[in-house]
C-alpha positions as CSV (number, residue, x, y, z in Angstrom):
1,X,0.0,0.0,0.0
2,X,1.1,3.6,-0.5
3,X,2.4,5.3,2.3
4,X,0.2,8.3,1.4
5,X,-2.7,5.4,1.4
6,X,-1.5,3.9,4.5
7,X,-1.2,7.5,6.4
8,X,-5.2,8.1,5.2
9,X,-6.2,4.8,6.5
10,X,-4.6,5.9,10.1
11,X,-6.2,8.8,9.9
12,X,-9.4,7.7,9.3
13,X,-8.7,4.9,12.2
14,X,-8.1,7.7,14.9
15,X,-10.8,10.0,14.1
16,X,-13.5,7.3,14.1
17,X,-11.7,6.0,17.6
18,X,-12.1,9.5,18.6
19,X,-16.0,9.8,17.7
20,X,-16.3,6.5,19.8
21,X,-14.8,7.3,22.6
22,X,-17.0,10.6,22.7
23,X,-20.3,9.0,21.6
24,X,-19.8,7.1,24.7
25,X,-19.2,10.4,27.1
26,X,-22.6,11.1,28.7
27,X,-23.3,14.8,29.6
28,X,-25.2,14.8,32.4
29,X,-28.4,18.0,33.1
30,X,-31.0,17.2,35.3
31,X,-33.1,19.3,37.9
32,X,-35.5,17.9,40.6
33,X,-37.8,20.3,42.3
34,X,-37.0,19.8,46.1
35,X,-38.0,21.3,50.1
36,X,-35.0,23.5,51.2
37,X,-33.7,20.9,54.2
38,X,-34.8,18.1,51.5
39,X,-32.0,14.8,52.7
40,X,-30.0,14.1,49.9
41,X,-27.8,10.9,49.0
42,X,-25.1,10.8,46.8
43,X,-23.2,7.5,45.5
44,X,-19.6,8.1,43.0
45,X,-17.1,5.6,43.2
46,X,-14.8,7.1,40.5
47,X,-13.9,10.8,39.0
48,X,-15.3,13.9,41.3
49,X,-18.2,15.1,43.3
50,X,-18.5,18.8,43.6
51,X,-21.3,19.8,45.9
52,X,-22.5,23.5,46.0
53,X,-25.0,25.4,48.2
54,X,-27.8,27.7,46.7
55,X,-30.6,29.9,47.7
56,X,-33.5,27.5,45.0
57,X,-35.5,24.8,46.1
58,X,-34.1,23.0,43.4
59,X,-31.5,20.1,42.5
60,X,-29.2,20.7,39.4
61,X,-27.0,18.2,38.1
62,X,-24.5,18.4,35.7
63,X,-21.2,16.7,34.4
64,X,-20.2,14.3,32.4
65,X,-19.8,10.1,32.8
66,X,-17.4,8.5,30.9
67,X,-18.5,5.5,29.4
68,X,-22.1,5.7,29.4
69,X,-22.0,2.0,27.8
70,X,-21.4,0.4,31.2
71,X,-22.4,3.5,33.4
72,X,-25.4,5.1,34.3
73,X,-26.9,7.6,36.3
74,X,-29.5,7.3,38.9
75,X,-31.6,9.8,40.3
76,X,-35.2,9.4,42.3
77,X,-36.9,10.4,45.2
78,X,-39.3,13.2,46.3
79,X,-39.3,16.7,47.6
80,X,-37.9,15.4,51.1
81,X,-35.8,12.9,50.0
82,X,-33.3,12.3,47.1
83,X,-31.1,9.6,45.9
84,X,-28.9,10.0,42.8
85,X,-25.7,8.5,41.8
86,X,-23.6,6.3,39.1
87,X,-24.4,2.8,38.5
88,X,-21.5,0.7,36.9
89,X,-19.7,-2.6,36.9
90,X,-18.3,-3.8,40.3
91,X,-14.4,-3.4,38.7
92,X,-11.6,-2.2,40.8
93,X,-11.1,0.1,37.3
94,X,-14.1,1.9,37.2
95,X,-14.8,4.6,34.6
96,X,-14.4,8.1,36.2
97,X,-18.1,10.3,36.1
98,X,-17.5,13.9,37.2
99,X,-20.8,14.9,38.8
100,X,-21.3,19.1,39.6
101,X,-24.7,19.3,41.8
102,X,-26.3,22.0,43.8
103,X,-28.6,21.9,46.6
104,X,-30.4,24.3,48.7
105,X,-28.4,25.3,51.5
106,X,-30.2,23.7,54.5
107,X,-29.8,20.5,52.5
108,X,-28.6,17.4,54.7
109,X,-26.1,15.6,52.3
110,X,-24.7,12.1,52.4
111,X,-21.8,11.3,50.1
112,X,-19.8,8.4,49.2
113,X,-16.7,7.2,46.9
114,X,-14.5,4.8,46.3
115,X,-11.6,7.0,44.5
116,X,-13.2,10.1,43.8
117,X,-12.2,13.5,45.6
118,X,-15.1,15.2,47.3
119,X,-15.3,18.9,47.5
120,X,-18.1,20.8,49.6
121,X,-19.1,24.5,50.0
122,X,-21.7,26.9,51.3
123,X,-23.6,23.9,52.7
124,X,-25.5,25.0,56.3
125,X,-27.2,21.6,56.9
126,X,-26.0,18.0,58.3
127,X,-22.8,16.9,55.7
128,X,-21.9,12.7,56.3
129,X,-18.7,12.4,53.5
130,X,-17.0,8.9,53.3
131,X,-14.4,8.1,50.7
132,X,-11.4,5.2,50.5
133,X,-8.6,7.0,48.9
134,X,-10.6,10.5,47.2
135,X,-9.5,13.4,49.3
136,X,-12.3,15.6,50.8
137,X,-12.8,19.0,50.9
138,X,-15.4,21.5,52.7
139,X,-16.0,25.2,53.5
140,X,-19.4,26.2,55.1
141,X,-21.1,26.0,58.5
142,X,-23.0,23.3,58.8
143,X,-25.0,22.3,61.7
144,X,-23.0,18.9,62.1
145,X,-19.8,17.5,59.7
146,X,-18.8,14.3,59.5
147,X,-15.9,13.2,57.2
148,X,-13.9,10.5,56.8
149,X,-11.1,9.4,53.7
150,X,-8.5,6.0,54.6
151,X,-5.5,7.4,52.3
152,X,-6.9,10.8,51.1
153,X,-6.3,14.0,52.7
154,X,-9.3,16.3,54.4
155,X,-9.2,20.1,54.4
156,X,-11.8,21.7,56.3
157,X,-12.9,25.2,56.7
158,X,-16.0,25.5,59.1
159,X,-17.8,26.7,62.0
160,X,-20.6,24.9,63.1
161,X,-21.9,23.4,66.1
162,X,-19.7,19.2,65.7
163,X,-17.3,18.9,63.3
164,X,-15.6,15.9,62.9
165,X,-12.8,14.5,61.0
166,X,-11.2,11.0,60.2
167,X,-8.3,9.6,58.0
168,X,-6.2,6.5,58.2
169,X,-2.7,8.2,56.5
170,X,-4.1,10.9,55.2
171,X,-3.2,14.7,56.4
172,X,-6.0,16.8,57.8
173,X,-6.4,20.5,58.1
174,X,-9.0,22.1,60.0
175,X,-9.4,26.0,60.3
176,X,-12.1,27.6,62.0
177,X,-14.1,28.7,65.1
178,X,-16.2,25.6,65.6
179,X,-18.4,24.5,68.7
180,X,-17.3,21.3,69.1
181,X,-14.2,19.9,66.8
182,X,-12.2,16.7,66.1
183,X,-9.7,14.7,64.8
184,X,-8.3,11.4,64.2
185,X,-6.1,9.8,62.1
186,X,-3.4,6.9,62.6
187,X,-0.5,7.5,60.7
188,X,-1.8,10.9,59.2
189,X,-1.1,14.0,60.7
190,X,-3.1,17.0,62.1
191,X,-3.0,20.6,61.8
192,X,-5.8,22.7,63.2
193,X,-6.4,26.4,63.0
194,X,-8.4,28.0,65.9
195,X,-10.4,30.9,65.5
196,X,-12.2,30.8,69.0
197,X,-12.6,26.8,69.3
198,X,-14.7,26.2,72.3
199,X,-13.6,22.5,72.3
200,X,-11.2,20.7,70.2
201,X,-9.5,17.0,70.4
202,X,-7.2,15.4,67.9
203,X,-5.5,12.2,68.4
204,X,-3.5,10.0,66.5
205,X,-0.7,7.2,66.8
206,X,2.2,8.1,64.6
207,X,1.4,11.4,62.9
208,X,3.0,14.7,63.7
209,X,-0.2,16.9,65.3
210,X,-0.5,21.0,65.6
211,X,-2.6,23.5,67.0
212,X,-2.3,26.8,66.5
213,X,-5.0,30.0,67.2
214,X,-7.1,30.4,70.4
215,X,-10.3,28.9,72.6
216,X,-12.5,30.5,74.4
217,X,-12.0,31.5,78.1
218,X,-14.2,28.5,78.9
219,X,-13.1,26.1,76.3
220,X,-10.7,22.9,75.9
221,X,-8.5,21.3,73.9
222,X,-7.5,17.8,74.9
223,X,-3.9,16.4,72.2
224,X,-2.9,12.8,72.4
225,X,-0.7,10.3,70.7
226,X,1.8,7.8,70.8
227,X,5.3,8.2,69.2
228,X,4.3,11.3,67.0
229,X,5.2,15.4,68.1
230,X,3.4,17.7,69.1
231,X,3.3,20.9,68.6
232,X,1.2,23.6,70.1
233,X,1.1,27.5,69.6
234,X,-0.6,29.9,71.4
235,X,-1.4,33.4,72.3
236,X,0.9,34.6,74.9
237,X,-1.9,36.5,77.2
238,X,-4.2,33.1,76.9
239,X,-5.8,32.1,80.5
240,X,-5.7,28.5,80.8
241,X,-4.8,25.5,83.1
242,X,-1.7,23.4,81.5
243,X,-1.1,19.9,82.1
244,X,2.0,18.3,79.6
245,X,3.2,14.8,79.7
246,X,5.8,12.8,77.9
247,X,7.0,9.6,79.1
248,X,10.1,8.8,77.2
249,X,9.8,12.6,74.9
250,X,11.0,15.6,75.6
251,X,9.1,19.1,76.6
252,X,9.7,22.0,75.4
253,X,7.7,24.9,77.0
254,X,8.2,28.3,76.6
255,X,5.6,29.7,78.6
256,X,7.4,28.7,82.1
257,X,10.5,27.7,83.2
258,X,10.5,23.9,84.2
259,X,12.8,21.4,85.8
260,X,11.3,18.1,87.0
261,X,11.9,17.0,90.6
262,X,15.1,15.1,90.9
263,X,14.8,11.4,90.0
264,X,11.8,11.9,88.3
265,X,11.1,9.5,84.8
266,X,8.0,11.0,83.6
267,X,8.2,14.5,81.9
268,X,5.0,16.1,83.4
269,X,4.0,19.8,83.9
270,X,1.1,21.4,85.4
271,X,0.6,25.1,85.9
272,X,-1.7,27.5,84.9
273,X,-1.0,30.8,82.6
274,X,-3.0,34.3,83.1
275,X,-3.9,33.6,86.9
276,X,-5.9,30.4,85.9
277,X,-9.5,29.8,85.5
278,X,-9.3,29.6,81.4
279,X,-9.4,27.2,79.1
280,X,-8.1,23.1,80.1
281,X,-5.3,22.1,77.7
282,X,-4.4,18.5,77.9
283,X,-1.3,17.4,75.5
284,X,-0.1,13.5,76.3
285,X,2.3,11.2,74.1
286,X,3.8,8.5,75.3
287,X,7.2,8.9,72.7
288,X,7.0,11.7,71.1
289,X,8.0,15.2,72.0
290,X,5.8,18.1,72.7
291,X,6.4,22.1,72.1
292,X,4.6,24.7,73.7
293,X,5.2,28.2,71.8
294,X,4.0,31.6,72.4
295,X,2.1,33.4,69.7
């Protein structure tokens, strides 16, 4: 054959390959009339969820699935209750879908996936996020957020009333004022950003943790692990009751001058900063080593 013959033939090969791959991309553009604290659930193993909050009493989906041969997408349900999601082989190679839905903003979401990140803002109602290895991201006040990745990361941005946060070896970041906060995560680690935390708690076994911001006079912030380090920043002027222990780390504190009684094996320190009566901070690890800075 001719290469100019040959060279057509390719040609023609790749464009009809092309015009098969994209008659089997499904664009997705559905709405569903629904109450404005209307319960939502939301199943994507693969690609992306991106959830936004608006001021309709409407659902609006759009996006795209990529092979609408073997996947499909679900939605049902009435004004108080909705179900939508992607419906595909049971394959540990699932075809991404890329899903973009808004929902009122007292909406209480529920949202799952395998390998797909989750991303979350302006949402003011209940928000339950699970995923295996998709990281997960939010920014809103909710009345209650729960979230939880294995191997993905969380970043979280939120007031709220309970906010809560769980990762196997993923990282997590929390910034905020919230009511009620915590954190968990075994190998992972932890940073969280006060603005006014009234209580906060983050543990884990191996991960490096960090706190840095303020509580309220009346708050607490309870920091535990095993072999990872901690460290804690604070304002200098804070009021709060102190009690720091290490068994076999070291303390490093510079808000008081601290030598343990002689003969003593476990690095512990209690005092109180601003005359007492403030906030309780309790930081434990069994290993690792702990540092208390002044903002």
């Amino acid at each position: 054959m001719p290469r100019a013959s040959l060279m057509l033939v390719l040609a023609l090969g790749l464009c009809r390959a092309s015009a098969a791959a994209q008659s089997r991309e499904q664009r997705l553009d559905r709405r569903m009339a629904v109450d404005q604290d209307v319960s939502i659930r939301i199943h994507n193993m693969a690609g992306s969820v991106r959830i936004e909050a608006w001021d309709r009493d409407t659902l609006a989906i759009t996006g795209t699935i990529s092979d609408a041969a073997t996947n499909r997408f679900f939605i049902g349900g009435s004004r108080r209750a909705a179900k939508m999601g992607i419906e595909g082989p049971l394959e540990l190679d699932q075809p991404p879908a890329h899903l973009f839905i808004r929902v009122p903003t007292r909406a209480k979401v529920w949202v799952k996936s395998a390998t797909a990140n989750i991303v979350m803002s302006g949402l003011q109602g209940g928000i339950d996020a699970f995923s295996t290895s998709g990281n997960i991201r939010f920014e809103g006040d909710p009345d209650q957020l729960n979230v939880e990745t294995m191997d993905g990361n969380v970043d979280v941005t939120a007031g709220g009333t309970w906010v809560r946060a769980k990762t196997a070896s993923g990282t997590i970041t929390i910034r905020g004022p919230g009511e009620d906060v915590g954190a968990a995560t075994v190998s992972g680690s932890i940073n969280m950003l006060s603005s006014g935390m009234r209580r906060a708690r983050i543990e884990s076994v191996t991960g490096d943790l960090s706190f840095s911001g303020w509580l309220t006079r009346d708050g607490s912030l309870a920091v535990e692990n095993h072999s990872g380090t901690i460290d804690i920043l604070l304002p200098s002027d804070i009021y709060a009751d102190f009690e720091l222990s290490s068994y076999h780390g070291t303390i490093r504190n510079e808000f008081r001058a601290y030598t343990p009684p002689a003969g003593q094996t476990t690095a512990e320190q209690v005092f109180s900063n601003g005359g007492g009566g403030g906030a309780d901070i309790s930081v434990r690890t069994f290993k690792g080593g702990i540092v208390l800075r002044k903002k």
